[in-house]
C-alpha positions in Angstrom: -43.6 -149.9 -39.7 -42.2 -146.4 -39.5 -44.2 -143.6 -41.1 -40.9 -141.9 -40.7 -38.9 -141.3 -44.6 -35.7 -141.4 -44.5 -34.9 -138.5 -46.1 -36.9 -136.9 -43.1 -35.1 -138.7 -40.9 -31.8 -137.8 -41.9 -33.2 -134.0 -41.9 -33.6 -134.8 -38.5 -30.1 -135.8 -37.3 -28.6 -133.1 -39.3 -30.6 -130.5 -37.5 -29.7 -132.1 -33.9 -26.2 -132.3 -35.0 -26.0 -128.9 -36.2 -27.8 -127.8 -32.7 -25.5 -129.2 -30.5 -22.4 -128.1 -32.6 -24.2 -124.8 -32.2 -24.5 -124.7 -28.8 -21.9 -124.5 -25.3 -21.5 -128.5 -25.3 -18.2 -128.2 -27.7 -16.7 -125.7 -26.5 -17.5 -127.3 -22.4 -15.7 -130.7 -24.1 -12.7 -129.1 -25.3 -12.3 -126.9 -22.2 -12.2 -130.2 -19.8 -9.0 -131.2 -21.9 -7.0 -127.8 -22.2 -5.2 -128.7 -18.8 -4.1 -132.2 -19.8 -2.9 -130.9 -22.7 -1.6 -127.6 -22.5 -0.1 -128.1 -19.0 3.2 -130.1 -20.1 4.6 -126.5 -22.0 3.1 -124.3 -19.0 5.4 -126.5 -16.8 8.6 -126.8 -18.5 8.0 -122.5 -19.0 7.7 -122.6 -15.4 10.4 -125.0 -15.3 13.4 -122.3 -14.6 11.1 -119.8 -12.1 10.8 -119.7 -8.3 9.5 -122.3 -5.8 6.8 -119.1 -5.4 6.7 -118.0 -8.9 5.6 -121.6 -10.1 3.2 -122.1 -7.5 1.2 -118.7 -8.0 1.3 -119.2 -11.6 0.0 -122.4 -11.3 -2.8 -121.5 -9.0 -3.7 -118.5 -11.4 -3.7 -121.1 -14.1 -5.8 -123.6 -12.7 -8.4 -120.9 -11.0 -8.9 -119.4 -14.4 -9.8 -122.8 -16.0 -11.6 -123.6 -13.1 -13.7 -120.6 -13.6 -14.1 -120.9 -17.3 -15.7 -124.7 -16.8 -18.2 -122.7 -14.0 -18.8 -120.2 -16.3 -19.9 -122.7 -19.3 -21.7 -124.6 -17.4 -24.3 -121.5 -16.7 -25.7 -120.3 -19.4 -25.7 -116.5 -18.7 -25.2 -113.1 -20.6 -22.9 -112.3 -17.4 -21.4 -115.7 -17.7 -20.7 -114.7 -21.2 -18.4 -112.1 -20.7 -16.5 -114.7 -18.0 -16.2 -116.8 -21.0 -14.5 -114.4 -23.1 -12.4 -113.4 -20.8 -11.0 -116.6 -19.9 -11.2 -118.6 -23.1 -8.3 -116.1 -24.9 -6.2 -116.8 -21.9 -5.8 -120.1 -22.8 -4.2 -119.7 -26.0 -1.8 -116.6 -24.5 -0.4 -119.1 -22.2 0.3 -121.6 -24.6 1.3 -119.3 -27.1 3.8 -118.0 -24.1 4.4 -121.6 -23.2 5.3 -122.6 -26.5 8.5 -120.0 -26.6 12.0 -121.7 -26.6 9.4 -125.0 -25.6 11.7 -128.1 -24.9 9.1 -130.6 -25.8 7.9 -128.6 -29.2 4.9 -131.6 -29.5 3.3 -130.7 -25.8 4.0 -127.1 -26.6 2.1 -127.4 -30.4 -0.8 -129.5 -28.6 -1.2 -126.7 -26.1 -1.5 -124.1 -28.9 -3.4 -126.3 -30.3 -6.2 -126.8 -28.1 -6.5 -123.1 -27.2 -6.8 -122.2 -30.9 -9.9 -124.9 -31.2 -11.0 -123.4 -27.9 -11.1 -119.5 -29.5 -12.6 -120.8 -32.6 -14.9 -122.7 -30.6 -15.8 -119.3 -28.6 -16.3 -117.2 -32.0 -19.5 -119.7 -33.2 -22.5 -118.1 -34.0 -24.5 -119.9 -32.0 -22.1 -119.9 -28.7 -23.5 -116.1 -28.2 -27.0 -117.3 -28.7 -26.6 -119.9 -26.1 -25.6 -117.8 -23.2 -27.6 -114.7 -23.7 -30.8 -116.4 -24.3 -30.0 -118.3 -20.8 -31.1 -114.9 -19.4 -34.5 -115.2 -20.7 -37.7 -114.8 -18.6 -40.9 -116.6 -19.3 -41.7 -117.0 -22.6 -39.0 -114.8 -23.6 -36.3 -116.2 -26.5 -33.4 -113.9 -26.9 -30.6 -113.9 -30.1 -27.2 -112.3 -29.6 -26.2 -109.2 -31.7 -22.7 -109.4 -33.3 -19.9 -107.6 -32.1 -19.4 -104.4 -34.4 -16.6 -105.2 -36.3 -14.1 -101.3 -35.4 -14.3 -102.6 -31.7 -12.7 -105.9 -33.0 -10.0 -104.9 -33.9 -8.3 -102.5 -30.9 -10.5 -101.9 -28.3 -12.5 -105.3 -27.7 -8.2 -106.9 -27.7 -7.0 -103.7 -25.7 -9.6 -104.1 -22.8 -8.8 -108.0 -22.8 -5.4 -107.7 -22.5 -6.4 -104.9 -19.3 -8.3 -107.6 -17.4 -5.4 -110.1 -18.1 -2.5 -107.7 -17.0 -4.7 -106.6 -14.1 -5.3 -110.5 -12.9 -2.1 -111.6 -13.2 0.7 -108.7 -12.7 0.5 -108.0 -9.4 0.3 -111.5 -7.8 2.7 -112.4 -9.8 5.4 -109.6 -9.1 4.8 -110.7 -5.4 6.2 -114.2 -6.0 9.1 -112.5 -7.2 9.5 -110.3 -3.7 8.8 -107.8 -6.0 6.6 -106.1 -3.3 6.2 -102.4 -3.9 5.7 -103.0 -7.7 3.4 -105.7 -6.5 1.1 -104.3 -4.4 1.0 -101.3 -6.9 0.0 -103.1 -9.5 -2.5 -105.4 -7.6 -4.4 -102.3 -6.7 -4.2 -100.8 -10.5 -4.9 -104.1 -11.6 -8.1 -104.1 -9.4 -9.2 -101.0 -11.2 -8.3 -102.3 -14.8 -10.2 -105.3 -14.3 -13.5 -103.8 -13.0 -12.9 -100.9 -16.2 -12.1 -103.6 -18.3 -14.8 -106.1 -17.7 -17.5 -103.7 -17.7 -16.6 -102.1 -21.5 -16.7 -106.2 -22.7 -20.0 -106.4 -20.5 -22.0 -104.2 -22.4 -21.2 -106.3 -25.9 -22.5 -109.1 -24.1 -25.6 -107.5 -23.4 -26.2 -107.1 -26.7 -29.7 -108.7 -28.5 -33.0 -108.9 -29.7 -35.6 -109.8 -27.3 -39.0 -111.3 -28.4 -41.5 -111.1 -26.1 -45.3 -111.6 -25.9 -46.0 -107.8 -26.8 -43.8 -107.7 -29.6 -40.1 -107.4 -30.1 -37.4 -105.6 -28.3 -33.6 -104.2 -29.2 -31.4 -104.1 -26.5 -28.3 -102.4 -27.0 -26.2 -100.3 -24.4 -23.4 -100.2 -26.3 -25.2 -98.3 -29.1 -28.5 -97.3 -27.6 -29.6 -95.3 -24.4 -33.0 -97.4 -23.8 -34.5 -101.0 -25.4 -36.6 -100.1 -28.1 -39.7 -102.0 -28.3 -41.8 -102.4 -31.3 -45.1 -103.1 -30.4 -46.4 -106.5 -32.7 -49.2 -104.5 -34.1 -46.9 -102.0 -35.7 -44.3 -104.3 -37.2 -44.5 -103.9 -40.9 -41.5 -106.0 -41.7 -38.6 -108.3 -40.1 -36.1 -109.3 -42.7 -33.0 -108.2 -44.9 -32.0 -104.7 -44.9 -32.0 -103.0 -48.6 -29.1 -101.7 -50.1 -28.5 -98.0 -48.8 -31.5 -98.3 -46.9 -29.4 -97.1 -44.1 -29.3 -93.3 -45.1 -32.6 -93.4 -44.8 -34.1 -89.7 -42.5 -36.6 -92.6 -40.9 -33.8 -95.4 -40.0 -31.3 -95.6 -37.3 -28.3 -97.9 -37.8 -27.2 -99.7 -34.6 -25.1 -102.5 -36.4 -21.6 -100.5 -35.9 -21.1 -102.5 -39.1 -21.1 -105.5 -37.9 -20.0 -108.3 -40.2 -22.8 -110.2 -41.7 -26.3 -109.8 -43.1 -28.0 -106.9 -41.8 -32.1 -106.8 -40.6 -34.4 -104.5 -40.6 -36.8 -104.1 -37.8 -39.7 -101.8 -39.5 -42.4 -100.3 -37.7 -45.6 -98.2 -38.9 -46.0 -96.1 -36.4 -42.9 -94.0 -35.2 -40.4 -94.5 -32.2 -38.4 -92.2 -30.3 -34.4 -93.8 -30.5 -31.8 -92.8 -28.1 -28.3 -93.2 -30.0 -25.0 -93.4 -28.4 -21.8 -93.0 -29.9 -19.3 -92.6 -27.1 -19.8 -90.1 -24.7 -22.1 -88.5 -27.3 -25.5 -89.0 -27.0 -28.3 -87.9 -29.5 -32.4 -88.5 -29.5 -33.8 -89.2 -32.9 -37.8 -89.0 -33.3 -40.3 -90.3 -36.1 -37.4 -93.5 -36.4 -39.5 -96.3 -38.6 -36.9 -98.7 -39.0 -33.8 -100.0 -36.8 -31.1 -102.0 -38.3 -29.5 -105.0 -36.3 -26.8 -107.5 -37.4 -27.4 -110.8 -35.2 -25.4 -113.7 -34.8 -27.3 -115.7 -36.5 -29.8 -114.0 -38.9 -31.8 -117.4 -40.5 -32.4 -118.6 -37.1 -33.8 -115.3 -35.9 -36.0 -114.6 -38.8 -37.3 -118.2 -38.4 -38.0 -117.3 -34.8 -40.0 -113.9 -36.0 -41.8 -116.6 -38.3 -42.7 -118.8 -35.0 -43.7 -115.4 -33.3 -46.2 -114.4 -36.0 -44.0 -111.5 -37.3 -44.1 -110.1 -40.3 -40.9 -111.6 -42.1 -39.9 -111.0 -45.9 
């Protein structure tokens, strides 16, 4: 007999369930079916272009799918960023697809399954997935969230760069377009590598725990990791109201949406801050403030990690 309850048991297969909804396996299963059912609209929008014009967009299309499977199926902060390039494309084409569609059903599938693909890519725990794939050793990394200003211009602005630079200029070429072609292939080159390295550094974005204590690691917001050594941790847990004008704190969340942590240390740290191209050194810093994806799961890893949490 089973020593199992079934009220444990059930805990159990909610936990697993809410773990692999939580991690890359969703968003890999819906990916596998965005050609079969997006592709009918791309075609029929392709219907009306050149011989040339429909074969380059079609091998653009399928390359970029291609490399969004490769990209999920490594587990990567650099894969990350591949992921969130590509994943956005999906619905752009099938939102473009769908214009004057002449099969509205294909052409409402295809938006469709882009849309579940984007919400797919926004889950907490997608972010965790990728950028803990990057650990070493006994390392266990959580994403920081995306500061919520860069969310709405810049983060779509530098998308939309890496898409116009990809697919401009090999498309203007189909058309014997060649001047404007090879012009925008080799500004195109430049907006991509521009492009992907701003949406880089948001990937690169976590805590770190690690044997020695815990580490922020934020080149978006900060010049250097800031490690704070496990015998000085007073405190991991919710940030207090206002705590955040504090002389001693640094704020790193670029008010982030969500609950906000507090990383508190008794003995001072020296804290690079970068805001721009502005760059100023703070000293005697006590406390940092963080906003991760997923703030339970990382205070129940501080827990696991013999941190201070309350």
């Amino acid at each position: 007999m089973s020593d199992v309850s079934p009220t444990a048991s059930s805990a159990t297969t909610a936990s697993s369930t809410g773990d692999l909804l939580r991690s890359a396996w969703p968003l890999r299963v819906v990916w596998l079916v965005v050609p079969v059912v997006a592709g009918p609209a791309l075609a029929d929008a392709l219907a009306d272009r050149s011989r040339a014009v429909q074969v380059v967009a079609s091998v653009l299309a399928w390359a970029g799918w291609a490399v969004g499977l490769g990209a999920m199926s490594i587990l990567r902060s650099s894969t990350l960023t591949v992921v969130r390039v590509v994943v956005p494309g999906a619905l752009t084409v099938s939102i473009w697809s769908a214009i004057g569609a002449e099969r509205p059903v294909w052409a409402a599938a295809g938006v469709g399954i882009g849309a579940v693909a984007a919400l797919l890519l926004a889950a907490p725990g997608l972010s965790d997935s990728f950028v803990d794939g990057s650990s070493y050793g006994t390392e266990r990394r959580v994403a920081l969230k995306i500061p919520a200003a860069l969310l709405v211009l810049p983060v779509p602005l530098s998308w939309a760069a890496v898409a116009a630079g990809v697919v401009t200029g090999p498309l203007l070429l189909a058309a014997s377009q060649w001047v404007l072609g090879a012009i925008a292939c080799v500004v195109g080159s430049g907006l991509v590598f521009l492009g992907v390295r701003q949406l880089h550094l948001l990937s690169r974005r976590w805590i770190v725990f690690v044997p020695a204590g815990l580490v922020v690691h934020d080149p978006f917001s900060l010049t250097d990791p800031i490690l704070f050594p496990r015998a000085s941790v007073v405190r991991v847990g919710p940030a207090a109201e206002g705590v955040a004008s504090a002389a001693d704190v640094v704020d790193s969340t670029g008010r982030a949406l969500g609950l906000v942590l507090e990383v508190r240390s008794d003995d001072p740290v020296k804290v690079g801050i970068r805001s721009g191209r502005r760059v100023e050194e703070r000293d005697g810093v006590h406390a940092l403030l963080v906003t991760p994806t997923q703030p339970a799961a990382t205070l129940d890893i501080a827990r696991s990690k013999r941190l201070p949490v309350g």
